[in-house]
C-alpha positions in Angstrom: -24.3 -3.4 7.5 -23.5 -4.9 4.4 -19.9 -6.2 5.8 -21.8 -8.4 7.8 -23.3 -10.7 4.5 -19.6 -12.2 3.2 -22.1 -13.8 0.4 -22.4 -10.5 -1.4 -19.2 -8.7 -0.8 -17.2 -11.7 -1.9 -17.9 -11.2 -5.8 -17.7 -7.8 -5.6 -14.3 -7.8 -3.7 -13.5 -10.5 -6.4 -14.2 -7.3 -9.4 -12.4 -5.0 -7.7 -9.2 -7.3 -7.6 -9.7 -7.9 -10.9 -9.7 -4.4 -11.9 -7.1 -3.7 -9.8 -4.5 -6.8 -11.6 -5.3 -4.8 -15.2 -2.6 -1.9 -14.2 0.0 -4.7 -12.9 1.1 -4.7 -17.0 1.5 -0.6 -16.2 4.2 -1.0 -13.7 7.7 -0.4 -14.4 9.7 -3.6 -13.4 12.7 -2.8 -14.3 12.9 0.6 -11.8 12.8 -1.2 -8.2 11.8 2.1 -7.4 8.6 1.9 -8.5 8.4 -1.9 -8.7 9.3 -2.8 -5.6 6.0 -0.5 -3.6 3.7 -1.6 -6.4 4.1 -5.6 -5.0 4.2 -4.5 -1.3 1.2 -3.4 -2.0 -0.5 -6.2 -4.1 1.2 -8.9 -1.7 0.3 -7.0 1.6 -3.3 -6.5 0.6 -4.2 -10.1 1.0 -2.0 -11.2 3.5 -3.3 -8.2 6.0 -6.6 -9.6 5.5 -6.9 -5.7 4.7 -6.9 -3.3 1.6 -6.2 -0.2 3.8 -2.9 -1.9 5.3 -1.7 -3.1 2.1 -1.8 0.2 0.5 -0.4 1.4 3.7 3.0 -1.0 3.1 3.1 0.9 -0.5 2.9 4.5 0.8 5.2 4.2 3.8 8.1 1.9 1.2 7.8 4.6 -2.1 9.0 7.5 -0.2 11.6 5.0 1.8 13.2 3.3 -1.3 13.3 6.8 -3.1 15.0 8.5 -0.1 17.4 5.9 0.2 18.1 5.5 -3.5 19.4 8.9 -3.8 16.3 9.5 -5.8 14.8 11.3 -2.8 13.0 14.2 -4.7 11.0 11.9 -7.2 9.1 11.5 -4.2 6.6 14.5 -3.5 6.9 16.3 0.1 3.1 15.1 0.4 4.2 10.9 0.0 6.6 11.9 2.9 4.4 13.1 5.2 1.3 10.5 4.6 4.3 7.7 4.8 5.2 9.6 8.4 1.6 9.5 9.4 1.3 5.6 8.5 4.4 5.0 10.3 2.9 6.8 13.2 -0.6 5.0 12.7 1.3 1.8 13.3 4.2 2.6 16.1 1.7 4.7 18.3 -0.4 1.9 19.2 2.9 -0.5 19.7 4.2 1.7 22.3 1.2 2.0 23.7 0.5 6.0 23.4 -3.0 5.3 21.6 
């Protein structure tokens, strides 16, 4: 119900992204590893017009980039499968099987 008044979600959608920017200094640059998830995530966020599918770009690319890194067991066997269920949450409906 509240989704429906843009007036007074906006400034609270406008504290969140604000706490959220605080742990960008956190983030290990240098390790594109780690780096390169972290700004999936902050860049997908606003360009999908959702936080769900922004966070989704971030858990399907960690486990990716790790795997094919050779740092494949950084990674922990539960990143792997929610990365396979995101994959699946987005290729299902493509094919047209949901």
């Amino acid at each position: 119900m509240v989704a429906h008044y843009p007036p007074i979600t906006a400034p609270a959608l406008v504290l969140v992204g604000m706490m959220m920017m605080r742990n960008v200094v956190k983030i290990n640059w240098k390790d594109y590893t780690e780096g390169t998830p972290a700004f999936l995530v902050t860049v997908g966020i606003p360009l999908c017009f959702s936080i769900a599918d922004g966070i989704a770009w971030g858990f399907i690319s960690y486990p990716l980039i790790k795997l094919f890194s050779g740092r494949g067991r950084e990674a922990s066997l539960l990143m792997y499968i929610t990365a396979i269920l995101f994959i699946l949450r987005y290729l299902l409906p493509f094919f047209g099987l949901i």
